[in-house]
N, CA and C atoms as an extended XYZ file, in Angstrom:
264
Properties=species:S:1:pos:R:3:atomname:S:1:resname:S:1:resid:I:1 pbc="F F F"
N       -49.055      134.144       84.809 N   UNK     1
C       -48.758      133.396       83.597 CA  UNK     1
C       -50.045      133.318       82.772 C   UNK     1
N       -49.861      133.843       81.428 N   UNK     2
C       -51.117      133.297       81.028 CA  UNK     2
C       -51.263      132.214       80.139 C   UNK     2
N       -52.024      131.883       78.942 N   UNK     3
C       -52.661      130.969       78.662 CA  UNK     3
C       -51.415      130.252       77.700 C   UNK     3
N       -51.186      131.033       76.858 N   UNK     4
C       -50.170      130.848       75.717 CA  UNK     4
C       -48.647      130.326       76.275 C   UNK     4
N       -48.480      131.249       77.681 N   UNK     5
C       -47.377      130.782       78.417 CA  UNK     5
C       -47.261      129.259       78.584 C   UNK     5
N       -48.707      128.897       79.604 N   UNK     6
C       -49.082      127.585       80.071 CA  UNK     6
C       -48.507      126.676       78.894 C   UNK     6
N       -49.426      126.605       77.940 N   UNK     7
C       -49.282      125.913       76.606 CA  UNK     7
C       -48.104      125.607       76.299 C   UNK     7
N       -47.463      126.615       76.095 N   UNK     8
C       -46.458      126.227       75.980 CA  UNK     8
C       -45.097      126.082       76.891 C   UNK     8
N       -45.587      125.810       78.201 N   UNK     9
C       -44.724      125.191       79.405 CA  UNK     9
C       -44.947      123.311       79.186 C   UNK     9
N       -46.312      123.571       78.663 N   UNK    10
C       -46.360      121.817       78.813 CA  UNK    10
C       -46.370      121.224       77.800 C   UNK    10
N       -46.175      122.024       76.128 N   UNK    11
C       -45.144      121.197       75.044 CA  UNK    11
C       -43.886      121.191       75.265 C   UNK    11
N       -43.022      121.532       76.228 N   UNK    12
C       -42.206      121.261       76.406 CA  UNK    12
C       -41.611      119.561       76.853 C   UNK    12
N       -43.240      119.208       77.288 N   UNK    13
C       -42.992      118.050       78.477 CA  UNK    13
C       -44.173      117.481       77.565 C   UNK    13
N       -43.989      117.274       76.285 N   UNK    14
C       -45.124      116.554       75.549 CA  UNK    14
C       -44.079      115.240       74.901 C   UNK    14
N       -44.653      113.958       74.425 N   UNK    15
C       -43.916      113.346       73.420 CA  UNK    15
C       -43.972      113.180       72.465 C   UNK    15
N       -43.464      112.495       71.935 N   UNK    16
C       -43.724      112.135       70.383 CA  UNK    16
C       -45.167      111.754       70.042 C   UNK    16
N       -45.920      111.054       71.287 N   UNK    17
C       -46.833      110.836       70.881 CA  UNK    17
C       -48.255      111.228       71.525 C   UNK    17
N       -47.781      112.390       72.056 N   UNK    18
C       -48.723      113.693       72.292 CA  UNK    18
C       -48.794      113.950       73.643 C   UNK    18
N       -48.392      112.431       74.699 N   UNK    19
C       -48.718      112.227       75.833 CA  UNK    19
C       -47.721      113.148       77.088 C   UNK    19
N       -48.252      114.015       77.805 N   UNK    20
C       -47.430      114.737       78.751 CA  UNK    20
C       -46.355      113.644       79.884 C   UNK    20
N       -44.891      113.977       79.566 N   UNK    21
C       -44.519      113.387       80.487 CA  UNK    21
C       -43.857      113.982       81.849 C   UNK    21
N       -42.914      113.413       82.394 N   UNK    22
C       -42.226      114.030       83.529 CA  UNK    22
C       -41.001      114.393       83.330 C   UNK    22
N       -40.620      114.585       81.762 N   UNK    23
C       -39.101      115.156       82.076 CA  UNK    23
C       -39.217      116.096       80.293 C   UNK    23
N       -38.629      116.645       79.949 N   UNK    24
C       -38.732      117.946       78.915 CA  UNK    24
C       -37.986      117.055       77.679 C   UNK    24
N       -36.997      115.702       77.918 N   UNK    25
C       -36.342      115.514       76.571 CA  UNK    25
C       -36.961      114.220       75.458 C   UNK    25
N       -38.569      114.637       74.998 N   UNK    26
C       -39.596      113.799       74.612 CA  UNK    26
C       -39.336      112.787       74.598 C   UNK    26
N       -38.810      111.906       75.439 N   UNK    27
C       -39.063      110.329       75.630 CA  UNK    27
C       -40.321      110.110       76.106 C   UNK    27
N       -40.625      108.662       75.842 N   UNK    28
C       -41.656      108.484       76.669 CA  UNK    28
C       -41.289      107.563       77.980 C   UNK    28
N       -41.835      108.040       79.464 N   UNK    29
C       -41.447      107.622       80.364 CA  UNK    29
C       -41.925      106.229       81.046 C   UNK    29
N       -43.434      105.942       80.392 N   UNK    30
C       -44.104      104.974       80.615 CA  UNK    30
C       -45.265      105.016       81.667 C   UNK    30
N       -45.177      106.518       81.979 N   UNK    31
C       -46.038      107.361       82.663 CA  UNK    31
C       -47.062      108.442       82.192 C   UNK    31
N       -47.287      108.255       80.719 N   UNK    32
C       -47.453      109.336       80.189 CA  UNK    32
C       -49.172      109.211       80.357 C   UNK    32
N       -49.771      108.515       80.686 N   UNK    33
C       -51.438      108.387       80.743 CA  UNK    33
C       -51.476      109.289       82.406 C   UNK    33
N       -50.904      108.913       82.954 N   UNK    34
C       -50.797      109.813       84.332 CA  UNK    34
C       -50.695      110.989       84.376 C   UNK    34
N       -49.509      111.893       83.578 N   UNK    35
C       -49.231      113.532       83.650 CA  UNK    35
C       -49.953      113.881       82.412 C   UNK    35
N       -50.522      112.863       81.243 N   UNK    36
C       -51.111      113.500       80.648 CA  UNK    36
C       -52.573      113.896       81.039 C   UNK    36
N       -53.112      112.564       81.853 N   UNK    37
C       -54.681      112.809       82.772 CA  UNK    37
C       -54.290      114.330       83.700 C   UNK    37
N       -52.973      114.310       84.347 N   UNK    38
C       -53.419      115.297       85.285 CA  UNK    38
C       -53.225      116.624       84.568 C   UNK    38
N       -52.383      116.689       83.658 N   UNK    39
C       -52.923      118.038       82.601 CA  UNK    39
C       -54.001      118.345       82.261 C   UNK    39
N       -54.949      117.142       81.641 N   UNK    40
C       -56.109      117.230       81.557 CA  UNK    40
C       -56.861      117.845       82.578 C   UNK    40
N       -57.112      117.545       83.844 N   UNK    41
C       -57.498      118.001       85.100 CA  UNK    41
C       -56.970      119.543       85.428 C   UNK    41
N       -55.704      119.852       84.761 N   UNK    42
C       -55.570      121.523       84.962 CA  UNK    42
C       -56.098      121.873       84.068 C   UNK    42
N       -56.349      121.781       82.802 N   UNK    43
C       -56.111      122.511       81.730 CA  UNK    43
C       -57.843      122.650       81.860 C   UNK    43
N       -58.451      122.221       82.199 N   UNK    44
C       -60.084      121.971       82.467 CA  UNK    44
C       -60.163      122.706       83.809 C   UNK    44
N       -59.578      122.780       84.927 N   UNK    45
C       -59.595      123.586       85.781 CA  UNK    45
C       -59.206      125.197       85.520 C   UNK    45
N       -58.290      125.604       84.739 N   UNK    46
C       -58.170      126.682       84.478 CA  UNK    46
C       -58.733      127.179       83.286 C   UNK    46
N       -59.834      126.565       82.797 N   UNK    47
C       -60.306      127.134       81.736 CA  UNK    47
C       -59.331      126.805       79.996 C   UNK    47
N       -57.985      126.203       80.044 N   UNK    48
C       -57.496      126.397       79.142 CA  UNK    48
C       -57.811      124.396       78.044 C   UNK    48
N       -58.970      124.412       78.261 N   UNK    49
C       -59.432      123.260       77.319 CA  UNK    49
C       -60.514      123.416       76.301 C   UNK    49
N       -59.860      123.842       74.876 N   UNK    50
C       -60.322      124.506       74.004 CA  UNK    50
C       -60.720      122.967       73.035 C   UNK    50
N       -61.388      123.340       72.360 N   UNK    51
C       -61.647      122.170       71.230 CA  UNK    51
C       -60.227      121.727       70.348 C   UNK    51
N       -59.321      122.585       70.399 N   UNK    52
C       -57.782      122.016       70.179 CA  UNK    52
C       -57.042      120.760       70.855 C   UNK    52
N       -57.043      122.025       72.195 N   UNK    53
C       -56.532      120.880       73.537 CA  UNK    53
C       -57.255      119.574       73.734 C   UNK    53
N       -58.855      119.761       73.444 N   UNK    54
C       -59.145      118.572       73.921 CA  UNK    54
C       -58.823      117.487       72.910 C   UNK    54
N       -59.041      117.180       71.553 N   UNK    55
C       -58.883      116.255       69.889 CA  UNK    55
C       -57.416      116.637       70.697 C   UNK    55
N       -56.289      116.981       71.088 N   UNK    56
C       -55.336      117.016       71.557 CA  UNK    56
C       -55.274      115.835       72.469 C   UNK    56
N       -55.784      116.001       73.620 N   UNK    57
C       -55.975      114.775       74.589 CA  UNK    57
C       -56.260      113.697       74.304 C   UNK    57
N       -57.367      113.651       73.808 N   UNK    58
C       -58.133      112.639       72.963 CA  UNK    58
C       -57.434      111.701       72.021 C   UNK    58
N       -56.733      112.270       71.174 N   UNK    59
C       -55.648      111.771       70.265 CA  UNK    59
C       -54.479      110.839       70.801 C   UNK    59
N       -53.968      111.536       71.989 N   UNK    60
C       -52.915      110.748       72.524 CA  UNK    60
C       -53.489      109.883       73.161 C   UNK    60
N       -54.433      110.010       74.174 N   UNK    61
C       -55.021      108.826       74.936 CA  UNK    61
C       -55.808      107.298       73.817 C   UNK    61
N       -55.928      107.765       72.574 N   UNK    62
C       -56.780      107.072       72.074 CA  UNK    62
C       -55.671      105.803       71.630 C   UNK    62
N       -54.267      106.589       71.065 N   UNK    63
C       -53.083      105.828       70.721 CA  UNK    63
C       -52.721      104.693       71.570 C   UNK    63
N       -53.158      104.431       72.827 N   UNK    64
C       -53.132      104.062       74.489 CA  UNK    64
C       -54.320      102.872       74.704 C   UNK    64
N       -54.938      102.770       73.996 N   UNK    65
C       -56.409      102.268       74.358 CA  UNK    65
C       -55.960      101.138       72.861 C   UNK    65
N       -56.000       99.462       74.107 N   UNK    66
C       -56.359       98.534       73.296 CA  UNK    66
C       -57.769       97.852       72.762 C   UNK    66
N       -58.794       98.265       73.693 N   UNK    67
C       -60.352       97.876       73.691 CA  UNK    67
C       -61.055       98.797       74.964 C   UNK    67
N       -61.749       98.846       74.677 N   UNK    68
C       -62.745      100.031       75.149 CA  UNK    68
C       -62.209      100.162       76.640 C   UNK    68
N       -62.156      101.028       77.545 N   UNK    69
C       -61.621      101.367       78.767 CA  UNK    69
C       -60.429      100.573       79.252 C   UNK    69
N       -59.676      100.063       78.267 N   UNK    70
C       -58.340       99.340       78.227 CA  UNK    70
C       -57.055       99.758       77.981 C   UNK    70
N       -56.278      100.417       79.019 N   UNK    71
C       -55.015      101.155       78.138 CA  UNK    71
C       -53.908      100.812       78.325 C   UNK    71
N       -52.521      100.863       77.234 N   UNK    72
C       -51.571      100.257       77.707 CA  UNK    72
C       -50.577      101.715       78.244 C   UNK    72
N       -49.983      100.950       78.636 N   UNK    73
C       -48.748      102.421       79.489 CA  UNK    73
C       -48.207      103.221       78.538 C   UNK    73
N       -48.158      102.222       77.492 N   UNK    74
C       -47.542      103.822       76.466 CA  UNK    74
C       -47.850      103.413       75.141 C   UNK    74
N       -47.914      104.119       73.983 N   UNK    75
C       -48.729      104.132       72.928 CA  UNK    75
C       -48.342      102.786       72.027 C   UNK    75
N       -49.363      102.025       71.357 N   UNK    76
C       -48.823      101.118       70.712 CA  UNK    76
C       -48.163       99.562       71.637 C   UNK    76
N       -48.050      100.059       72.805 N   UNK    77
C       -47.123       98.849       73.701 CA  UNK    77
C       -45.974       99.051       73.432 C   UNK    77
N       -45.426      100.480       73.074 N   UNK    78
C       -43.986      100.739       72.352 CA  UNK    78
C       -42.669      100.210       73.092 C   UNK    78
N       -43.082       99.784       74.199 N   UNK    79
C       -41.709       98.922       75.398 CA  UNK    79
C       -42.186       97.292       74.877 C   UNK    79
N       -43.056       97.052       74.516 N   UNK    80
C       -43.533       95.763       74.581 CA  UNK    80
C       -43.490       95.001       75.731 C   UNK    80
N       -43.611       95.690       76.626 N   UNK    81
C       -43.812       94.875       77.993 CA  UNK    81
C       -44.937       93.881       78.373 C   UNK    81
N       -45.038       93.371       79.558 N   UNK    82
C       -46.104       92.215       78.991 CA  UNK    82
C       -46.847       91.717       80.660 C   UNK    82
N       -45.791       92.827       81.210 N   UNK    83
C       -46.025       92.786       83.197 CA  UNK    83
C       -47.811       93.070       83.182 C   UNK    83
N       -48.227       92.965       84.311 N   UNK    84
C       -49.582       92.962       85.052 CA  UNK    84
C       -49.362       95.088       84.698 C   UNK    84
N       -49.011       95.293       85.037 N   UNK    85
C       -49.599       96.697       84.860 CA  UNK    85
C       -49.364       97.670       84.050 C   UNK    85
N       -48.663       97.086       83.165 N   UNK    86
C       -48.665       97.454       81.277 CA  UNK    86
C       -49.673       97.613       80.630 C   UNK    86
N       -50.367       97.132       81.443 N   UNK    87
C       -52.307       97.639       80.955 CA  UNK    87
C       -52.889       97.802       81.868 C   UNK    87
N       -53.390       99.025       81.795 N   UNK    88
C       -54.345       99.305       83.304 CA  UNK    88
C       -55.890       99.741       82.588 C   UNK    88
């Protein structure tokens, strides 16, 4: 498989709001800081983290982040949840 393939195996499993999830029909699952970190971790392992991909990463994770190393589960607090691990 190569690069272009990859890429586009995992916009398939992207959301609305950039973050990789676990299922292909762009919802967000409330998991998306998780499969989007471990994309991160391939896409940097196989070489395929270009100055695109990364302002890519960057972008969605930043949507996620209420104060500096503070993130909520999904962009904005878009569930508005309010549990202990709605922010990790």
């Amino acid at each position: 498989m190569n690069k272009t393939q990859i890429l586009k195996e995992y916009d398939q499993y992207t959301d609305s709001w950039g973050l990789i999830q676990d299922n292909n029909q762009q919802d967000t699952s409330g998991n998306g800081i998780r499969y989007t970190t471990e994309a991160l971790i391939v896409f940097k392992k196989y070489d395929l983290l270009d100055n695109t991909q990364r302002q890519r990463f960057i972008t969605a994770l930043d949507r996620c982040e209420i104060q500096t190393s503070l993130l909520m589960k999904t962009p904005f607090n878009s569930f508005g949840y309010q549990a202990n691990d709605d922010i990790t």
